[in-house]
Each structure stands twice: as C-alpha cells, then as structure tokens.
C-alpha positions as a printed NumPy array, in Angstrom:
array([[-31.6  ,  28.583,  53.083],
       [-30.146,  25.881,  50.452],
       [-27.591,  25.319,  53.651],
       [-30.557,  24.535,  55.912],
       [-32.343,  22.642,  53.555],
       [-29.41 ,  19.902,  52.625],
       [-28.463,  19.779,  56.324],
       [-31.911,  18.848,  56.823],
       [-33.506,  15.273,  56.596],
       [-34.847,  15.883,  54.013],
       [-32.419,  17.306,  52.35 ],
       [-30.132,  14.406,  53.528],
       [-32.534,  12.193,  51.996],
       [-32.856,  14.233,  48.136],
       [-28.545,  13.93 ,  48.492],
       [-29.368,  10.538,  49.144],
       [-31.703,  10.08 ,  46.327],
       [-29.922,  11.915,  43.986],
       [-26.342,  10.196,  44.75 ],
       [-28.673,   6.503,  44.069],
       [-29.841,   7.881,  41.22 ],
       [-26.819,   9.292,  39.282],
       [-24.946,   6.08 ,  40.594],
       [-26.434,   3.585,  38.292],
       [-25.92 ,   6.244,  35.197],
       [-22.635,   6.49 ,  35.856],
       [-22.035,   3.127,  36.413],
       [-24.118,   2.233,  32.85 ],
       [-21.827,   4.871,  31.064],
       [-18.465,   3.052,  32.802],
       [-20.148,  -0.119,  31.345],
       [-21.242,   1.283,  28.265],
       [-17.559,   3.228,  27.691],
       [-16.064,  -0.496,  28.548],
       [-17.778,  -2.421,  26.026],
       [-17.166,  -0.035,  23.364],
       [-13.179,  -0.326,  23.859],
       [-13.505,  -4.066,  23.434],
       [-16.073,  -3.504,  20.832],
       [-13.29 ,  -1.45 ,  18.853],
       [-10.429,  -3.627,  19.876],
       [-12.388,  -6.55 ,  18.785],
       [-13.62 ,  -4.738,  14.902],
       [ -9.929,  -3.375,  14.331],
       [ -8.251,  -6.718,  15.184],
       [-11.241,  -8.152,  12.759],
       [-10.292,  -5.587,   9.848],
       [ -6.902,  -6.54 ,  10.349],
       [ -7.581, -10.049,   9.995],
       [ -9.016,  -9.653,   6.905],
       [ -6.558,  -7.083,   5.434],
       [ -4.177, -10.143,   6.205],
       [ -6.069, -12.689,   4.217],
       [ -6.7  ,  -9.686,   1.766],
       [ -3.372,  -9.467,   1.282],
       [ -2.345, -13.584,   0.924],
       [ -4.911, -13.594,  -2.034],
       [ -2.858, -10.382,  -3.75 ],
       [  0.114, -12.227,  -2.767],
       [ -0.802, -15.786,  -4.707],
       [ -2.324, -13.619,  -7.794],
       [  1.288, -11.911,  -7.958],
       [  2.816, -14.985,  -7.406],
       [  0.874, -16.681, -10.529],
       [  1.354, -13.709, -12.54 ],
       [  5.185, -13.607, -12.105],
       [  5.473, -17.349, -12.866],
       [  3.374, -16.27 , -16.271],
       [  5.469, -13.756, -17.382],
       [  8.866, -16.472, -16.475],
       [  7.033, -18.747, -18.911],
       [  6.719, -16.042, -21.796],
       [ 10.1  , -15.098, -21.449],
       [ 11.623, -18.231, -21.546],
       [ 11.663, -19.178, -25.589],
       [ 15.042, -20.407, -26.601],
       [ 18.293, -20.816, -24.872],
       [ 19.927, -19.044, -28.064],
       [ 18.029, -15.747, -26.895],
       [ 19.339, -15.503, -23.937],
       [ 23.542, -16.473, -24.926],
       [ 23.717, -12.834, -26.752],
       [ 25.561, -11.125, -24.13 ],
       [ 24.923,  -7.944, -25.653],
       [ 21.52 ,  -8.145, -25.15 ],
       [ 20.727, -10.524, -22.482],
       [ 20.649,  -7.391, -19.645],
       [ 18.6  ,  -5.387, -21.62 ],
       [ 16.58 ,  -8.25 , -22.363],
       [ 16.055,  -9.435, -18.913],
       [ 15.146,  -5.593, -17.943],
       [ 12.242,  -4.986, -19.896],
       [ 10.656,  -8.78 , -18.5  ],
       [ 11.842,  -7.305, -15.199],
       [  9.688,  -3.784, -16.026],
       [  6.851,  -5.283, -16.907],
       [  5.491,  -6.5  , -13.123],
       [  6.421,  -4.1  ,  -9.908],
       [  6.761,  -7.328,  -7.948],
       [ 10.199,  -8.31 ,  -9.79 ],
       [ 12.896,  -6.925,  -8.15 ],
       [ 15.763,  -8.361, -10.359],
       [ 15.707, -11.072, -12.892],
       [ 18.835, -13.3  , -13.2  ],
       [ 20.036, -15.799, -16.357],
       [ 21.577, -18.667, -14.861],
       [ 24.185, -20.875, -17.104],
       [ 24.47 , -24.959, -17.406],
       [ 27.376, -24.926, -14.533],
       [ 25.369, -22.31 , -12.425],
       [ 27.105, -19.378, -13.136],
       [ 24.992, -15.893, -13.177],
       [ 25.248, -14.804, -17.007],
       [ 23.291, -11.394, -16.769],
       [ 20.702,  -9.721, -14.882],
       [ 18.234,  -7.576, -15.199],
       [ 20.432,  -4.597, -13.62 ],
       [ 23.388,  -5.785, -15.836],
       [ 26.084,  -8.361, -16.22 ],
       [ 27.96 ,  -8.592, -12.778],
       [ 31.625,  -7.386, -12.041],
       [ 32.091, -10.422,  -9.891],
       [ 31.445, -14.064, -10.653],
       [ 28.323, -15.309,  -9.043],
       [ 27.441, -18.963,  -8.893],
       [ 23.857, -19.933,  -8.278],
       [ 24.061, -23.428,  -8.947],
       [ 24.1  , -24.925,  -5.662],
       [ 20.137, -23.156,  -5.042],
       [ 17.733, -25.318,  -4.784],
       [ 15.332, -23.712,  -6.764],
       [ 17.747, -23.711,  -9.331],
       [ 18.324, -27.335,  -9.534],
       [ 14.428, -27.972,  -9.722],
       [ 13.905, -25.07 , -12.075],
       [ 16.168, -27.835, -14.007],
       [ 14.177, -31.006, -13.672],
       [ 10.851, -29.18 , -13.456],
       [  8.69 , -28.158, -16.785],
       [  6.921, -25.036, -15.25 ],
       [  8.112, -22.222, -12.825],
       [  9.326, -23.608,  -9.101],
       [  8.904, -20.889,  -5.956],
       [ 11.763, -21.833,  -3.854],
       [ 12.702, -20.295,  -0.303],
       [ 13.338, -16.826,   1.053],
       [ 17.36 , -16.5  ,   0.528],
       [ 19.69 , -13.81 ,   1.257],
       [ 20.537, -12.586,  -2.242],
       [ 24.118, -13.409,  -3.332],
       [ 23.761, -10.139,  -5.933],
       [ 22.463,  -7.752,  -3.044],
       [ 22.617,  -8.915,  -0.088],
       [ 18.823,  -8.51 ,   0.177],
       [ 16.264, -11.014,   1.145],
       [ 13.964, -12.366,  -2.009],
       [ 11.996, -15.08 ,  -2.513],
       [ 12.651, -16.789,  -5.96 ],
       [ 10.804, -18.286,  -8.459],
       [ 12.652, -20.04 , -11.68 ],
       [ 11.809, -21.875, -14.551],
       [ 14.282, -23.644, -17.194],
       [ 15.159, -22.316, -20.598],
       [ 14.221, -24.943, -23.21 ],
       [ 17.74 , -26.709, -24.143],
       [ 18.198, -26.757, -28.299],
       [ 18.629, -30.066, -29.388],
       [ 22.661, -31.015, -29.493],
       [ 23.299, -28.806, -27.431],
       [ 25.399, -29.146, -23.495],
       [ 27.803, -26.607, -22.95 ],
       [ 28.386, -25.168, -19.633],
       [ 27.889, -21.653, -20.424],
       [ 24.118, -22.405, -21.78 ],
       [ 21.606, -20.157, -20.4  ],
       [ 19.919, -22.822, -18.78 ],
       [ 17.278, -21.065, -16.113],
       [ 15.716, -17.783, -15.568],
       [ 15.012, -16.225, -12.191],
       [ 13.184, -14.11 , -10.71 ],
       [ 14.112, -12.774,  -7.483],
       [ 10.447, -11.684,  -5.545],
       [ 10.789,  -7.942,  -3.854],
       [  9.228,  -8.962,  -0.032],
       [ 10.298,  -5.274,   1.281],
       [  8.12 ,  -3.937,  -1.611],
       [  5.347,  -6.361,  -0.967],
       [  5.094,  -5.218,   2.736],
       [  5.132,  -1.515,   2.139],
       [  1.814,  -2.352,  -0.501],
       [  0.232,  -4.807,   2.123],
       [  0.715,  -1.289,   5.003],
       [ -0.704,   0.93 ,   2.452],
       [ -4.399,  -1.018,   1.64 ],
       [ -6.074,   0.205,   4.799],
       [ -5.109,   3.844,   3.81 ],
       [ -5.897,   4.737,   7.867],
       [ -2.505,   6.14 ,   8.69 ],
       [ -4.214,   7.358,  12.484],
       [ -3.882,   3.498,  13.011],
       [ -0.114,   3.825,  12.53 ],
       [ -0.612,   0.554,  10.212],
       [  2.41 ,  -2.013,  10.081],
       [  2.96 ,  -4.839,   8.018],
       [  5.158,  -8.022,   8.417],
       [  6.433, -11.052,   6.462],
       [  7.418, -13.729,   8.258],
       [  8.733, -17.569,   6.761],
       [  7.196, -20.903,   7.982],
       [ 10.766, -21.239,  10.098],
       [ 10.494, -17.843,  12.11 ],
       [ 12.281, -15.772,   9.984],
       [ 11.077, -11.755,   9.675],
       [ 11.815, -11.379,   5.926],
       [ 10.347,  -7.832,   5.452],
       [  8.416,  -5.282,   7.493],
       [  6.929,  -1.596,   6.636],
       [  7.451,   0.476,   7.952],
       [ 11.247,  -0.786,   8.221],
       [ 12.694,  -2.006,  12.175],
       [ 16.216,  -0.812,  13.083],
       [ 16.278,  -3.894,  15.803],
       [ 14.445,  -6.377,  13.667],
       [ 15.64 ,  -9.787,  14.237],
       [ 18.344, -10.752,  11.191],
       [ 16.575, -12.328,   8.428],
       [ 19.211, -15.686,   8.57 ],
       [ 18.213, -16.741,  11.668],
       [ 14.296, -17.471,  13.283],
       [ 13.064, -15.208,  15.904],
       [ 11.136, -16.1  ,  19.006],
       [  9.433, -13.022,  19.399],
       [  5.943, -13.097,  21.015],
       [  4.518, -11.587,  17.975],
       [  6.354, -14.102,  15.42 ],
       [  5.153, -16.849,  17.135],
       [  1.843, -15.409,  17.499],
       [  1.699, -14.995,  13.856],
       [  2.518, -18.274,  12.928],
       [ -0.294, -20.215,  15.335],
       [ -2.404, -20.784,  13.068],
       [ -2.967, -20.719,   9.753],
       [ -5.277, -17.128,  10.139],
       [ -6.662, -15.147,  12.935],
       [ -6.224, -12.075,  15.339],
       [ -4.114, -10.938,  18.69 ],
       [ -3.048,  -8.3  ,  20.914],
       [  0.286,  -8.856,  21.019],
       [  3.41 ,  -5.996,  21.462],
       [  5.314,  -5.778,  18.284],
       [  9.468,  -5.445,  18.309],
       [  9.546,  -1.539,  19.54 ],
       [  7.572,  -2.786,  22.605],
       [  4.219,  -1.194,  21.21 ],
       [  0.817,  -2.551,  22.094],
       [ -0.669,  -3.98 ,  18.948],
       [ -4.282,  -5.708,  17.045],
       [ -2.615,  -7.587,  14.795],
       [ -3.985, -10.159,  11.771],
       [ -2.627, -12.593,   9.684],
       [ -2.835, -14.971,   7.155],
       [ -0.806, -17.998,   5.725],
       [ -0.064, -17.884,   1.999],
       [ -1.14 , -21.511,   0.28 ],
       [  1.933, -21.754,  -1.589],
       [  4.781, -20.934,  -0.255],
       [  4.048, -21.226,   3.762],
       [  5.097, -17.528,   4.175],
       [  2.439, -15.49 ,   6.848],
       [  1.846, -12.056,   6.125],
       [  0.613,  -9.871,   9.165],
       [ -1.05 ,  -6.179,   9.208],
       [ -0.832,  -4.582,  12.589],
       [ -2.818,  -1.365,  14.103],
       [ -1.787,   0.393,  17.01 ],
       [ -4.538,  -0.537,  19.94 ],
       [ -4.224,   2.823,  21.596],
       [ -4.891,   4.94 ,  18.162],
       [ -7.871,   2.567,  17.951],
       [ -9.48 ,   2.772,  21.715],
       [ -7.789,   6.885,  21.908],
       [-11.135,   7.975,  20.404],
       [-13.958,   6.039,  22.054],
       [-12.06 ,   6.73 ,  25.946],
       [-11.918,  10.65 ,  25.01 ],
       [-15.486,  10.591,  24.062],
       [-16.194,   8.338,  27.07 ],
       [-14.466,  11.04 ,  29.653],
       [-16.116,  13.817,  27.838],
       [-19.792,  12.085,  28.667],
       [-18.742,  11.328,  32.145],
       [-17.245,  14.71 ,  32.984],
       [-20.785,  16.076,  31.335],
       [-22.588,  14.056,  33.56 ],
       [-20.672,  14.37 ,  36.921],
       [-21.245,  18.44 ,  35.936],
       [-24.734,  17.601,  36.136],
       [-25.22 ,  15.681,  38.665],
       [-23.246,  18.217,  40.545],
       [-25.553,  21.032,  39.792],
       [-28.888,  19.142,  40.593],
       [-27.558,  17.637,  43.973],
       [-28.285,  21.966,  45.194],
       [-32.479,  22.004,  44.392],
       [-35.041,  21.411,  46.109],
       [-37.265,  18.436,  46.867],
       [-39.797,  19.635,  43.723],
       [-37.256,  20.577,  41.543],
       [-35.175,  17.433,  41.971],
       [-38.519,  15.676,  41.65 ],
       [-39.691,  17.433,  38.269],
       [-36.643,  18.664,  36.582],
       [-34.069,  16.172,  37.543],
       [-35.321,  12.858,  38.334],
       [-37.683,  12.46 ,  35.631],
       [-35.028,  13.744,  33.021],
       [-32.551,  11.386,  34.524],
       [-34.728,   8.327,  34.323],
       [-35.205,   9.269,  30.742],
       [-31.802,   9.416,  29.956],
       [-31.103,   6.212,  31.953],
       [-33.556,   4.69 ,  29.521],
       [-31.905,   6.229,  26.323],
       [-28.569,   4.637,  27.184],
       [-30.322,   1.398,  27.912],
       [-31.848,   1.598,  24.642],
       [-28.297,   2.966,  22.879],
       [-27.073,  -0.261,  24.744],
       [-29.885,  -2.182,  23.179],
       [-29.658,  -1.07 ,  20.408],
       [-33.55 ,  -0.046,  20.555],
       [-34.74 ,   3.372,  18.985],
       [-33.685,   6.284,  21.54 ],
       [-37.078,   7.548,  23.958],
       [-38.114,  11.352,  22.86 ],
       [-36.005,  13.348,  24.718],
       [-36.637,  16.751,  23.973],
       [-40.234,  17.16 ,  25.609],
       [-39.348,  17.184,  29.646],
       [-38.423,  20.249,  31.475],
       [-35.263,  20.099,  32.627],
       [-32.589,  22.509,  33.678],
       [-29.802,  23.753,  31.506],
       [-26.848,  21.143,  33.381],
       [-28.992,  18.279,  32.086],
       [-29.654,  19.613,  28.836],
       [-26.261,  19.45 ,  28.011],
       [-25.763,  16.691,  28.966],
       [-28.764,  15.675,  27.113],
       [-27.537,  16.927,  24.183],
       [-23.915,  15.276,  24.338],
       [-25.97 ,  12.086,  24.917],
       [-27.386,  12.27 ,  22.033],
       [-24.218,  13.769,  20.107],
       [-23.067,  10.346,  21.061],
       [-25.923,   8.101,  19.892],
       [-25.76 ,   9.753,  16.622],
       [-21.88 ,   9.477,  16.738],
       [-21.808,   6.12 ,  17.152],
       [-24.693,   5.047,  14.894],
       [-22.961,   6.981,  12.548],
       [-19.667,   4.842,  13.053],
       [-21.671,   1.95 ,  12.841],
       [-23.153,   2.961,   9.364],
       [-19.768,   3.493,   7.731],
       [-19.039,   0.352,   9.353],
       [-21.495,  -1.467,   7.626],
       [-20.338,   0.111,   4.805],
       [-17.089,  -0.51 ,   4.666],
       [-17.677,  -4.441,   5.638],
       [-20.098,  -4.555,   2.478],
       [-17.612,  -3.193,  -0.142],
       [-14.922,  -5.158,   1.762],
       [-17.422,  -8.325,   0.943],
       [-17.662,  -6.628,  -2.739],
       [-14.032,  -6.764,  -3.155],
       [-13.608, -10.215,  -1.714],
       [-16.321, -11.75 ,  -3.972],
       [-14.416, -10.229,  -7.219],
       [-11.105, -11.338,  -6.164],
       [-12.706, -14.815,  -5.808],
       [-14.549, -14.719,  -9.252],
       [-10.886, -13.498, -10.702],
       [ -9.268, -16.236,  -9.02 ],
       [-11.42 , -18.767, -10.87 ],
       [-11.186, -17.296, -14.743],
       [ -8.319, -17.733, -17.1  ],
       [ -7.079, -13.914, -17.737],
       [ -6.466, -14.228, -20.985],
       [ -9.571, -16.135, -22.377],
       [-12.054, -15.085, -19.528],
       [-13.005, -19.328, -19.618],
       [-13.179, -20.914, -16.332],
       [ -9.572, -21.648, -15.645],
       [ -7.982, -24.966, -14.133],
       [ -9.167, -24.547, -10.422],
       [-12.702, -23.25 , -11.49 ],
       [-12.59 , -26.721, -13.464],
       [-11.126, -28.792, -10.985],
       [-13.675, -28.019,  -8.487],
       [-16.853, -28.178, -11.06 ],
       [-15.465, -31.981, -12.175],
       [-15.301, -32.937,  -8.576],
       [-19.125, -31.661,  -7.829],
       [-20.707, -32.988, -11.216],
       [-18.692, -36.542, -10.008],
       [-20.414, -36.739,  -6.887],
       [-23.699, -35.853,  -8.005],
       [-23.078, -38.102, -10.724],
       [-22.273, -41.154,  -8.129],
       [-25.095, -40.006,  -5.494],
       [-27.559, -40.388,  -8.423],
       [-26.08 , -43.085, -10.708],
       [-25.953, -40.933, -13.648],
       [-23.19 , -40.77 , -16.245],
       [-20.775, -37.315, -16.502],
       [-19.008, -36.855, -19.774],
       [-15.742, -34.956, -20.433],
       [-14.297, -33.1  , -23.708],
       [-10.419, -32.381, -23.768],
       [ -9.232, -30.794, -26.768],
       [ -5.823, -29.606, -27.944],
       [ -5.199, -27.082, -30.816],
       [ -3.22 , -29.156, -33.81 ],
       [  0.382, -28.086, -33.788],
       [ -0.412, -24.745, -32.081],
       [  3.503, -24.825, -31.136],
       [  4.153, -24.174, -35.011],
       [  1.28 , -21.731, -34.969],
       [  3.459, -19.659, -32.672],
       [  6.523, -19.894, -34.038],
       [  5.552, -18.659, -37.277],
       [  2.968, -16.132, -36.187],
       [  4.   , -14.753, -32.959],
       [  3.169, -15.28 , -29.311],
       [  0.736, -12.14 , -30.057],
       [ -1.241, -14.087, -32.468],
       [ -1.228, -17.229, -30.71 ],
       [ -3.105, -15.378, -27.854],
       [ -5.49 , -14.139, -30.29 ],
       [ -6.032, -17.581, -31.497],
       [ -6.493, -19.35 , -28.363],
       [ -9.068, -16.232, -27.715],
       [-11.2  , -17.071, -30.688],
       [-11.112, -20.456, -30.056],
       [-12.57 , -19.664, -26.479],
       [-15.074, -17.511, -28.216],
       [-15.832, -20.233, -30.884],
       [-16.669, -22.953, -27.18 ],
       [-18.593, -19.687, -24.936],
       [-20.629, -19.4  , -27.942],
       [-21.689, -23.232, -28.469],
       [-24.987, -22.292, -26.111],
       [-24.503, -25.27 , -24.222],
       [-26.514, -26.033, -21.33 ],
       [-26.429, -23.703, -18.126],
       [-24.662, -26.16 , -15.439],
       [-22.319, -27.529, -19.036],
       [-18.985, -25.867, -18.194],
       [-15.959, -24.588, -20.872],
       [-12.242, -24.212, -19.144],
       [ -8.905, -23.263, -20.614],
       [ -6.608, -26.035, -18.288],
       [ -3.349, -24.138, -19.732],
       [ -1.698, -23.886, -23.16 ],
       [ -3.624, -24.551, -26.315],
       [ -5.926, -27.413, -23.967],
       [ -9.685, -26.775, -23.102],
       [-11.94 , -28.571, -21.698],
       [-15.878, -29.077, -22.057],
       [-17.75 , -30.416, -18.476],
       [-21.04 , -32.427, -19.534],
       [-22.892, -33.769, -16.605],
       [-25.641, -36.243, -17.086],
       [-24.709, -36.697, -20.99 ],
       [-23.355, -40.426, -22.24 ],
       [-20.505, -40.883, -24.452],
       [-22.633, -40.535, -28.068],
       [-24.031, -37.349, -26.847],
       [-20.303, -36.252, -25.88 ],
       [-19.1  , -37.219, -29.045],
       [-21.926, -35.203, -30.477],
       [-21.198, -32.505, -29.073],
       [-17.519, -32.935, -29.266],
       [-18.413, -32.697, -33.661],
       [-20.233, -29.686, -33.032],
       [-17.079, -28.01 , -31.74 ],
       [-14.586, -29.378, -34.127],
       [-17.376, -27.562, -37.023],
       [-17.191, -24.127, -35.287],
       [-13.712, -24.638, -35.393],
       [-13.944, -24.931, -39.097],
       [-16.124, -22.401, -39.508],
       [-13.65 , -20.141, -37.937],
       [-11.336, -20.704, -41.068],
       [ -8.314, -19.119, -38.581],
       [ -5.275, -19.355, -41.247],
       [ -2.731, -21.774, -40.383],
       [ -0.117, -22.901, -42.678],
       [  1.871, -24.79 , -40.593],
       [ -0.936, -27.228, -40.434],
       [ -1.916, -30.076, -43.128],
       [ -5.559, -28.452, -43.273],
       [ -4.432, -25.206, -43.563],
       [ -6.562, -23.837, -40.701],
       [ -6.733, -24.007, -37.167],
       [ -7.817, -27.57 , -36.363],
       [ -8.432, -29.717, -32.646],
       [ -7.922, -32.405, -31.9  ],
       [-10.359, -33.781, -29.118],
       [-11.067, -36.811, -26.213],
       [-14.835, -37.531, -25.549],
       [-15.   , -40.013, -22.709],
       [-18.279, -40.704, -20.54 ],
       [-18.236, -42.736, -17.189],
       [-20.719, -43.442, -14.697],
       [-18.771, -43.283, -11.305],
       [-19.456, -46.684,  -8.771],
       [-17.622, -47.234,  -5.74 ],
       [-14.464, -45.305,  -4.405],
       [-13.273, -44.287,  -8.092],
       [-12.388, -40.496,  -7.92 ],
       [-12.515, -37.714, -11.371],
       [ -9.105, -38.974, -12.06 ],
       [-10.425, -41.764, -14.057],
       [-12.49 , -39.516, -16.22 ],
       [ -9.626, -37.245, -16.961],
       [ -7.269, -40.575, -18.06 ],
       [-10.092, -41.784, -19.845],
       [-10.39 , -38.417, -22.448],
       [ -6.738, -37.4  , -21.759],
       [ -6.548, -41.26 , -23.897],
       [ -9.319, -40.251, -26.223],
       [ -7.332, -36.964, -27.189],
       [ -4.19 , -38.76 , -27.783],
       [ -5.749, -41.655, -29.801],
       [ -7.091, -38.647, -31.804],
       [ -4.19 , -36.938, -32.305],
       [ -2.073, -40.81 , -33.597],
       [ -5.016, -40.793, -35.575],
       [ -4.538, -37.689, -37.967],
       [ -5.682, -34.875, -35.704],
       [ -8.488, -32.999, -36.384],
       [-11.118, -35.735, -35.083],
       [-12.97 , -36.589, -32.105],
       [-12.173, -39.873, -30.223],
       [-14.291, -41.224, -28.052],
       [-13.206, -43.507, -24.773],
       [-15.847, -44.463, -21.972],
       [-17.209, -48.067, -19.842],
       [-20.167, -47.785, -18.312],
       [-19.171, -47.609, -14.897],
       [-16.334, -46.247, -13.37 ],
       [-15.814, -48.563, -10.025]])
C-alpha cells in the first residue's frame, strides 16, 4: 500500500513536499558547517596572531634582562685577565639566564680570551664584528645582528657591552668587551611550547628583517641556510607587515594559520603557525555527522503518510529549521522536546542539540581563554612599565607620563615641575659595600620617595642607576623646590651608613626645575633644565636642592 500511495499524486506531492522541505535544512546546515570552518580558521589564525605578539613582548623582556645581567658582570677589566678564572667566571653569568647560550671575553686586538664553555683550542678573532666595535664606543649593552657563530657554527644574535678600561692601561690582550651570544633555536622551541595545543601541530619561526630563517621548532631538514635570505611564500608573508595573520603553506608544503609579530628592537619577526586542517578536522567531522543524521531522517519520513508527514515530520522539521536559525543567530534555542515526532527525527533532534551545546560550550572556553589571554597581556604591560628592582615606574613608564603632563600642561597654560636626583657618590657606595648592598640602598631610597604621599597623578621613577625622578604637574618651581627639601629630609632620616661620603650617610643630590610649555617646545627642555639644576647641585657640595626654571618654555 506505501507503493500505491507514493506512486500516487498525492504521494508525488508529500515526496515533493518533503524533498522542499528537507532542502532548505540541508542547505542551512551546508551554510551553517561553512561558516564555522572560516569561523575557526579565522579564531586560530587570531590566537596565533597574538601568541606572535605574545611572544615579541617575552622576547624584548629577555632581551632587557640579558643586557642587565652584561652590565653587572662587567666591573673591571682586571677581573676578567685571570685566565684561570675567566671560564668559570663567564659560566656562572652564562647560568644565571636560559636565554644565554655562550658568553665570550673579547681582548683589545679582538681576540676571544675565554668563554663561558672554556678557553678555545683555536684562536678566534672577533674584532672585525660590528657589535664588537660599538660595544667599544658605546657606554651600555649594543644588540647587533644574527651571525653565524665563529665558536659553533650556530646562528646567535649578540648583544655586548665594554669592560671599563683601568686608567693607564692599553695593552692588546685587555679584556676589553663581553658578549653574549642570544640562543634563537632555544627561543623558538619556548615560543612553540606557549599554546600547549600539540593537536594544532604548533610551529614556530624566526626570521631577520633581510629574509633570513634563523631558527624554527620544531627543526626543518630543507630549511633555507641561515647565510642567505629566502623567498619563500611564508617568509615573505611574515615580514609584510609589522603584525598580522595568513594562510600560507609552510617549507614541508603544509597548509598553515600562521601569526606574527615584529620585535621593536632588533627588526627580527617571530611567527607561530597551526596546522589549518587539525583546526577545521573537528568542526567538518561534526558537520558530516549532522548531515548524515539528517539525510537518515529525511530518508525515513519521505515513506509516511500524508498525516504523519503532516504531524510528526513537518512540524518537527520546521522546529528544527528554527533552532538552527536561532543557533545561527545566536538567539536562545525554541523548546524542542514537546512535539511528537518519530524516533529518525529524534535523533536527529538530539544530535542537534548535542551540537548547540557543543558549540556554546566551545564558545565559553573561548571566552575564557581570550579573557585570561587579556589578563596576561595587561600584566606583561604593567611589568613592562616598573623598574624590577625598585618596583618605581621605570624610564618608559616616565617617559610617557612627562610627555602627557607636557601637553596638558601647554593645552591649559599651566606650569609642570620636574625633580632629578642622584645618590652622592653611590659609585663608592658600591665599591666598598657590594653590588648587594647598593641594590638594597637604591631600594630604600625608592621606599623613602613611594612613601612621600605625594599627590595621586605626582609620579616617582627610577630612570637607571642611582637617578630618580619626581613628575609634578601643575606645581611652580618654589613648590618643586619644596618638595624637592622634603625628600632630601627623608633621606636623612634614613641615616643609611655611608662612609665613603663627607656626611657619612646616604645623601642626594637633586634638580628642581619648573616650566610652563608655549609654542612648539617639547619635554626635552624640562629634562635640560633639572638635568642643569642637579649638576649645579652636585658643583655645589652635593647634598642640596638646586632649583632652575623661566616661566615659559617657548
């Protein structure tokens, strides 16, 4: 009788209807299974992107923090001529940050003295680097270029700084610059491990402002030689712009969402890769799954009758039309559960909403992850802006606060002070206490400023060294020099021993100038103007507060 009934007209016709509507279903779950691919391709490529820049920020903080620990361990050239223990010596600075790979002493004519792995069979000559020769003219570390190590054979990127030359003193065997040579492979095997997804078969990449690949995790057997650029599609994806996304394939051929990032300092682009298939595998198997459920379905209904297919399977269908136009939506989902239906389109009803729940469960831990993503990026900004030994707003934080409280000051004609101040002979302070106690020192003193209970938008930096500086918008040059009094007391009251000092304590010296800025003048002027102050203070016995300031600064 079902024979008769679909070779009927009618019958015909309930085909008919029931072919029109599953159509539009299916075609709203092709759609729907299509915009979630993109959907993915589009948040992995996203996450990437911000892995990358992720990444540059952990690459700059290394890079400062290497450069720190070159500027401890640079004291006196004499420390480092002891051949006996100038490996040793350069091995425990080396030990003390993973980011080192090898540390070398470099002599007066360029020669390699020691290194951190020993002294080397072979003569070495590093004098013709360039970061060797600036290391030489420069007073602070210099990054230079990645090089193909001379020692190794590996590529690094170095960073130097010059050991202070004792007075008299010009032979050509002088330690005369320490080096650190930057491990690039290890950086790109931390950068592929900060995901922690390995399903997205992560890679990472390092690749220099001229087109070189310096590093990659995991490692390439056909990766382009480091000494020469590459024109692969991906390198030159990479370095398009300064930071963005693409689907690009990588060196093996593989179809990849890649990221990336410029660093700020050395012009280097670091790149974190997932494998697009790993990422859309998931949401296409689901997809099928739904589809097959549904063709099942439809299958099964296409064989009842005109009442049945009007009770039980066109009003259930509608319904779940409606659901997946509300998943699509993103509306609440219809009640589901109160229709009769038969047992094909339960299932499917129920896989329906397997995948509703699925997916606003993906979209939860989504949400999720993007706000403890935001978490991290916020502290990694608020680190980037504090001086890590004090905890004081450190030279950028500064920088940027002088240039606000300037234009403000201009927009509104008011006057902006400044305070520099510079611990009296804090160089002898160290030499006969210690390095150890000279940190504690410049930490009290940065206690002895925090706790001043200035004014909420006042601001207290550490700019480097022993020098600190006080931001006082809206506050003329007598209150600066007021205020600039009330520090030098605390100071005093701190009685810190010092006997390498006339006074016998820990004294400042300290510039109070106050400008009101006119015209194009930028904070320069106010930073000459108390960087004079300080000096004038310091010809005139130390310990004192000298004041410089004009009433307009044009």
């Amino acid at each position: 009788m079902a024979q008769t009934f679909f070779r009927s007209g009618l019958g015909r016709l309930v085909l008919a209807l029931m072919l029109v509507a599953v159509a539009p279903a299916l075609l709203l779950l092709a759609h729907l299974g299509g915009e979630s691919r993109r959907d993915a391709e589009q948040r992995a490529a996203l996450h990437q992107q911000q892995e990358a820049a992720a990444a540059v920020r952990l690459f700059e903080e290394m890079l400062a923090s290497v450069g720190r620990t070159l500027e401890v361990g640079v004291t006196d050239a004499a420390e480092w001529a002891d051949g006996a223990v100038c490996a040793p010596r350069a091995a425990k600075l080396a030990a003390a940050h993973p980011f080192i790979l090898r540390l070398v002493v470099v002599a007066e004519d360029g020669r390699v003295l020691c290194t951190s792995e020993g002294v080397p069979t072979a003569a070495v000559n590093l004098g013709d680097r360039p970061v060797v020769r600036r290391a030489l003219r420069s007073g602070g570390p210099v990054i230079g270029s990645p090089v193909v190590s001379r020692l190794s054979g590996e590529v690094v990127l170095p960073i130097a700084v010059a050991i202070p030359r004792p007075p008299g003193t010009g032979r050509a065997d002088r330690p005369a610059v320490l080096s650190a040579s930057l491990d690039l492979p290890w950086l790109a095997r931390i950068v592929r491990t900060m995901d922690g997804d390995e399903d997205l078969d992560p890679f990472a990449l390092i690749v220099g402002g001229n087109g070189r690949v310096l590093a990659a995790a995991p490692a390439i057997p056909d990766l382009p030689p480091a000494d020469r650029p590459s024109d692969h599609p991906l390198v030159t994806t990479v370095l398009s712009a300064p930071v963005g996304w693409a689907r690009v394939a990588d060196f093996a051929g593989r179809d990849r969402l890649v990221g990336f990032a410029h660093t700020h300092s050395t012009g280097l682009a670091i790149a974190v890769a997932a494998d697009r298939e790993a990422v859309v595998r998931p949401i296409e198997r689901e997809f099928l799954i739904v589809l097959g459920l549904m063709a099942a379905a439809a299958a099964a209904g296409l064989g009842l009758a005109l009442a049945v297919a009007r009770v039980r399977i066109g009003r259930p269908l509608l319904a779940l039309v409606g659901a997946a136009e509300a998943v699509r939506d993103g509306a609440p989902l219809p009640p589901l559960a109160d229709l009769p239906t038969v047992g094909e389109i339960a299932t499917l009803r129920r896989a329906f909403a397997q995948m509703a729940d699925e997916i606003a469960r993906r979209e939860k831990r989504l949400a999720e992850a993007n706000r403890e993503l935001a978490a991290m990026n916020e502290e990694l900004s608020r680190l980037a802006e504090r001086d890590a030994l004090t905890g004081l707003a450190n030279r950028r934080a500064f920088d940027a606060a002088l240039a606000a409280a300037w234009n403000r000051a201009r927009r509104e004609g008011l006057p902006v002070a400044l305070l520099i101040l510079d611990i009296d002979h804090f160089k002898q302070f160290n030499d006969r206490y210690g390095h150890l106690e000279g940190d504690a020192c410049l930490t009290r003193v940065a206690a002895a400023l925090a706790g001043l209970k200035l004014r909420p938008y006042d601001l207290v930096a550490r700019l480097g060294g022993e020098e600190f500086a006080v931001l006082l918008p809206d506050i003329d040059l007598a209150g600066a020099v007021a205020v600039g009094e009330r520090i030098r007391a605390a100071l005093h009251d701190l009685m810190l021993l010092h006997e390498g000092s006339p006074y016998g304590i820990v004294t400042a010296s300290i510039g109070a100038a106050s400008l009101v800025p006119i015209g194009p003048a930028d904070p320069r002027v106010l930073l000459a103007a108390a960087d004079r102050a300080l000096y004038a203070a310091k010809r005139g016995g130390r310990d004192q507060v000298s004041a410089a300031g004009y009433a307009a600064a044009a």
